[in-house]
Each structure stands twice: as structure tokens, then as C-alpha cells.
Phi, psi and omega in degrees: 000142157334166197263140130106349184276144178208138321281156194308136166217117183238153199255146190275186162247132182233163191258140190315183162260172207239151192256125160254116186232104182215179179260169167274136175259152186231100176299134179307159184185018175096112191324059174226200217283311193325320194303312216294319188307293202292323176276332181296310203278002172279296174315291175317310171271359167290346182294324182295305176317329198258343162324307187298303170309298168345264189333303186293289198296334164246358181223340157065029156257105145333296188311306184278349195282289190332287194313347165271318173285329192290324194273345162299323182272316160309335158298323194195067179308014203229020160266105153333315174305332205270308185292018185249334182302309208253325155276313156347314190280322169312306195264007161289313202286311193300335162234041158260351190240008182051044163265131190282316188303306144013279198306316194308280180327324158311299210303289185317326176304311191285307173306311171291290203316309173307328188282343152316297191235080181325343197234013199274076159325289197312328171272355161300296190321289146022281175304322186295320213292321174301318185296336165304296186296345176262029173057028201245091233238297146312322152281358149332262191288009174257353191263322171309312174325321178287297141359291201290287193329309149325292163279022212337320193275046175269078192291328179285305160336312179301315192287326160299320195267350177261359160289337174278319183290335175298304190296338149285015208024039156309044186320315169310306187290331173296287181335329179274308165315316167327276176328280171345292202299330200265340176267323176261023197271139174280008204049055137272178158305349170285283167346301207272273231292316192284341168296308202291282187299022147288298191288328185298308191284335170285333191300289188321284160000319197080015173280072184283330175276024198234332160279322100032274120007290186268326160322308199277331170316322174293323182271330173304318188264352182289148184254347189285094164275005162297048205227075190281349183276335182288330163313300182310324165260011167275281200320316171312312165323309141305309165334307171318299187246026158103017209257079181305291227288357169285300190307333171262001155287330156273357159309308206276298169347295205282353183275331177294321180280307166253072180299341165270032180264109182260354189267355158267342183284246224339314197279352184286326170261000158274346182265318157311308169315338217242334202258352157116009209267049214303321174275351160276303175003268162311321154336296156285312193285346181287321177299305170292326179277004208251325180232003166218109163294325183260052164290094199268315189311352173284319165315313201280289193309306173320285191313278175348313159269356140326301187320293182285353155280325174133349196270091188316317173278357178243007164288325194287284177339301179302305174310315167323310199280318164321317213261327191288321185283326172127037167240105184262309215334296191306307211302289232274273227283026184269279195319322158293327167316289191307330223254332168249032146260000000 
């Protein structure tokens, strides 16, 4: 475990939704006015459409994305592709402004697009991915479901619907879900998020070498060397079995990659604490606490290792300052301390 966290939460990955993009077609049926009717607005509304892919995909305006798809579906209301698009833009948007009704509107988007296209995956999946976020978790997993059944290989699906069993703690079945994703998977990065949330489940479980084990698989395939909460947990993971000095190269790894990280300066200097190593300790916690001031475990953790140097005031300070954020502990056992010096 983390240092000093109760209870253990380690964050899964879940893979974006996935974007589809084509064009809309208007099948030949013969040069006459209805055909010629039917092609100018297929032409028009593919125009609206890739306005709208413009928008959502180079520029990450939703809003003008919505609005452009709205007027593709008024040209040609009966593509899937367009209501799978304008939900896609729903549910960007819902999380950049923490709008709820957004997510509704996706789910309705998506509900068309599928009832078009009954065989149309990528918007169950979709749909499992919104239905999550609004914690409606059984329908979660009945839109993955559709997903897979559609797609046997859907490696990205597997992987989602076993972030839902984790968050029901359903540990077997996220292992199993894992396993799928991970077997049918391209050594993409989608592959590297299902080791590492493999590896999360193994962690909870007590398989640190079996976590271990998949951390390091997640980190071989991934190209992103920034992925300090998954470094925090493989550093727990040594921890478990007793190997610090693994746990603080990787800390120290994730400190080279991200120096404005305060929650790895911190576990980097709680780990120093634990090897008896009191003045990098410290160190780190002036670093953690340097980019985040009210970091009170860092108050805490720092004043401790004053504590084990001898240096009592500045254990005290620091415990004044924990008790002001709202952590008295250090504060109380400094005050027993003291009272038998």
C-alpha cells in the first residue's frame, strides 16, 4: 500500500471511445429527380459531417462539432455514423463543462445509432463507456456485452467492462476481462493499460509477483514514459516484497520524467523514512511540499523524520503545521514526547 493511503485505490485505464469516420453514401437507383434530391443532400450532408470531424478532431471544439452534425442529420437522418459522431462530441463536451445531461444525449445518440445498425459495436461500446461514467454500471456492462458478442476480438471492450468489474470489486472476472483484452490486444497501448490494470488487481489480491510481473509488461510496451501513478504502484509492489531499492528507482524514474509531481516526491520520501535514509527524506518532502504547500502528509511525514534525528523543533513545527491542515497525530505524539524531555 501506499504510504500512509487507506484504503488502497489504484486508478484502472480505460481506452477513449472509439471514432468513426466515413463517408455517407447515397445508393444509385437511376438518374431521376428523387435520386438527384437524395444526392445533393448526401453531398451536403457529408460536408456538414466532416465540418463537424473538423471541428471535434482538430480543434477539440464540440460545440460547433454538435452543431455541425446536427445539421448532417437533418440532410440524412438515417446514418449511424453521423448519431455515433454527435454522441461522441456529447460526451467530450459533457467533460469538459461536467455536464450531465450531455452524457444523456450521448446515451440517446448511441441508442439511435444502434437501433440503424443493430451490429454497429463501436457505439455499444461507447455507450458501456458513458453508462460508466454516470455509475449505471449494470447497463454498463450489458452495452459491453453487446460489444464483445458483436466483436469477439474487441480488446478494448474486455478491458473496460473488467474496469467495471473492478469497481464492483468482482476481482475474478476484471482477471478474466483483463486476460481477453490482453490476449486479443495489438501491443498497443491499449494492451499496456490492460497489464497495468491486471497488475492493479493482482496488487489488491496480494500477487505482488504476478503484479509485478504485468507492471513490468505495461511499462515495456508503453512509449509514454510519463505514467507516474502506474510507477507509484509497482513502487508499492516492491514494497510488498521487501525490494526498496527497486521502489525508489522507480520514484526517482518518474521524478526524471515529471519533476512537478508532488505525490511521488512525497512516497520517494516516505521510503527514504522507512530505509532509515532521514535526510533525503527530508528532502523530498521540502519538494513536495514546495509544489504543493498544503500537502499535509508531507508535513507529517517530514516532522517524523526530524523526529528520528533528534531534531525536536523542527519535528514540532512541522506537527503545528500538519494540526493547522487538519492531521493532529504527529502534533499529540510530539506533545507526549516532549513532556518526557
Amino acid at each position: 500500500m501506499r504510504a500512509n493511503d487507506s484504503p488502497r485505490v489504484m486508478k484502472q485505464e480505460n481506452i477513449p471511445p472509439d471514432q468513426i469516420i466515413v463517408k455517407i453514401t447515397t445508393p444509385f437507383t437511376g438518374f431521376n429527380f428523387a435520386y438527384l434530391k437524395k444526392l445533393f443532400e448526401s453531398i451536403a450532408a457529408n460536408k456538414a459531417y466532416e465540418r463537424g470531424n473538423y471541428a471535434f478532431g482538430r480543434k477539440g471544439d464540440y460545440k460547433t462539432a454538435i452543431n455541425e452534425y446536427n445539421k448532417a442529420i437533418e440532410l440524412c437522418p438515417n446514418s449511424e455514423f453521423i448519431y455515433h459522431a454527435r454522441a461522441l462530441a456529447y460526451h467530450y463536451h459533457a467533460l469538459t463543462r461536467r455536464n450531465l445531461s450531455r452524457r444523456h444525449k450521448a446515451i440517446d445518440d448511441y441508442d439511435r445509432a444502434v437501433k440503424l445498425n443493430p451490429n454497429f459495436a463501436p457505439s455499444y461500446y461507447n455507450r458501456g463507456i458513458v453508462f460508466a461514467l454516470l455509475r449505471d454500471y449494470k447497463k454498463a456492462i450489458a452495452s459491453y456485452d453487446y460489444a464483445v458478442r458483436l466483436n469477439p476480438s474487441y480488446a478494448f471492450a474486455y478491458n473496460n467492462r473488467a474496469n467495471v468489474y473492478y469497481i464492483l470489486r468482482d476481482y475474478y472476472k476484471a482477471l478474466k476481462d483483463y486476460a481477453r483484452a490482453i490476449d486479443r490486444g495489438d501491443l498497443s497501448l491499449g494492451t499496456a493499460a490492460a497489464y497495468r490494470n491486471r497488475a492493479n488487481v493482482y496488487y489488491i489480491l496480494r500477487d505482488y509477483y504476478k503484479a509485478l510481473d504485468d507492471y513490468n509488461h505495461a511499462f515495456n510496451l508503453d512509449s509514454n514514459p510519463d505514467w507516474s501513478e502506474a510507477r507509484l504502484d509497482r513502487k508499492s509492489a516492491y514494497e510488498k516484497i521487501g525490494d526498496q531499492t527497486k521502489a525508489i528507482d522507480d520514484l526517482t524514474k518518474a521524478i526524471s520524467v515529471n519533476p512537478r509531481n508532488a505525490n511521488v516526491y512525497y512516497n520517494r520520501g516516505f521510503a527514504y523514512k522507512i530505509f532509515g535514509r532521514y535526510r533525503e527524506a527530508i528532502d523530498d518532502f521540502d519538494c513536495a511540499i514546495a509544489i504543493a504547500p498544503f500537502y499535509v502528509k508531507a508535513y507529517v511525514g517530514r516532522g517524523e523524520a526530524y523526529r528520528s534525528l533528534g531534531d525536536y523543533n523542527g519535528a514540532t513545527q512541522d506537527a503545528i503545521k500538519a494540526r493547522e491542515l487538519g492531521d493532529g497525530g504527529l502534533f499529540a505524539a510530539m506533545k507526549d514526547l516532549l513532556r518526557y524531555l
